[in-house]
N, C-alpha and C positions, 0 to 999 in steps of 0.2 A: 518664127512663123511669118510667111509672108503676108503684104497686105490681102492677097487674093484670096490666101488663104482662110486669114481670119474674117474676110468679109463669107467666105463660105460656112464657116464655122457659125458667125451669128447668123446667117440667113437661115440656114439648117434648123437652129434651135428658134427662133424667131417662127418654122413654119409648126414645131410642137409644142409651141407656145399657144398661134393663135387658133390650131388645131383643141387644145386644152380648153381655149373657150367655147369656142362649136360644140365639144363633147361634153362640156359641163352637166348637160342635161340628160347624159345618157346615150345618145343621139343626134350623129350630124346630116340636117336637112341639105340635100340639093341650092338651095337659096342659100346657106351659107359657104361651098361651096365654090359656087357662081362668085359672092361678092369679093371673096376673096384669091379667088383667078383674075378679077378684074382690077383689085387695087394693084397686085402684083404687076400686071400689066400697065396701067396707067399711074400710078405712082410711087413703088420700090425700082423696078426696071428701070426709067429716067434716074435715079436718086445717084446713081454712080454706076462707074462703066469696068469696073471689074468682071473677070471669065476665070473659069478654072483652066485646067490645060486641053479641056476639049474644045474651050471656044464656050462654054454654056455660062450666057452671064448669071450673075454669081446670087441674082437678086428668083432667079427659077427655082431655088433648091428652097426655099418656102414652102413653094407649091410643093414640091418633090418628098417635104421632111412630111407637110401634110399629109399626102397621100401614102404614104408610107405609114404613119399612126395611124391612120383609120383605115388601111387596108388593113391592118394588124391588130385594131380592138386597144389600141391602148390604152391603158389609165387614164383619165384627163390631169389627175394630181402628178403620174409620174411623169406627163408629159410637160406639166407646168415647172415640175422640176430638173426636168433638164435644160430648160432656160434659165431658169434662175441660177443654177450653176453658170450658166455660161454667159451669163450676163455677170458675177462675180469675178469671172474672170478678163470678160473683155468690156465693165463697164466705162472704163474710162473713154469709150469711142462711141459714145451713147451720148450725146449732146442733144442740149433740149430739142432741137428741131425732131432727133431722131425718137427720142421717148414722145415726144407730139403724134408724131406718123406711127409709131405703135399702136399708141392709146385709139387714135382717130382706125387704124385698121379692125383694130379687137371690138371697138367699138360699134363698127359697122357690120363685123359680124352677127354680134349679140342683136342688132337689129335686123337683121339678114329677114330671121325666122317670126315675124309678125311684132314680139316686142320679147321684152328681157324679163328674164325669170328668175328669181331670187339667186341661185348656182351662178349664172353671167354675170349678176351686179357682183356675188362676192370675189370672181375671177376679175372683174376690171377691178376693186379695192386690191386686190392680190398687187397687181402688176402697181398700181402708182403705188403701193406702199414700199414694193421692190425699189422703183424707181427714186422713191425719197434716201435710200439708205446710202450714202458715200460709198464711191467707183473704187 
């Protein structure tokens, strides 16, 4: 697999990841949404300049994997797990800065929608416990 590849691969699952926290509650608000178009923009987008073969940098398919689970009602648990699969398999390209920028995006989700409700706290436990477990 190429690098562009697999940067597509986690961004993908990366976007049904933070998709999984927005839906924790049942329910993805507009304001979470929003926050999350905008860190994609302002801080995955800069993080590396990989594209797939259409030219579409590689850090869109977040957004793309999001809107895709929640145009389609997904599970929030089957969505958390298809990250967690795929972070077992590509964690070794997961370095702290990148688990940082996870946590800090999941994060600002679960704050998107006024404050965090029990479901969002046990989603961000989820991911740093992920995150503890060897690549």
């Amino acid at each position: 697999m190429s690098t562009a590849e697999t940067y597509v691969d986690i961004y993908t699952n990366l976007g049904f990841l933070f998709y999984s926290v927005a839906a924790g509650d049942g329910r993805v608000h507009k304001a979470e949404v929003d926050t999350l178009k905008q860190l994609v923009k302002d801080k995955w987008m800069p993080l590396e300049s990989s594209r797939d073969e259409f030219g579409v940098d590689s850090a869109e398919y977040i957004t793309m994997s999001f809107d895709y689970a929640n145009e389609n009602d997904l599970n929030a648990n089957e969505a958390y797990s298809r990250f967690a699969e795929a972070y077992r398999e590509h964690g070794k390209r997961f370095d702290l800065s990148l688990k940082d920028l996870v946590l800090e995006t999941a994060t600002a989700i679960s704050d998107a929608f006024g404050h965090k409700n029990k479901t969002e706290l046990t989603q961000l436990t989820r991911i740093q416990q992920l995150f503890r477990q060897p690549a």
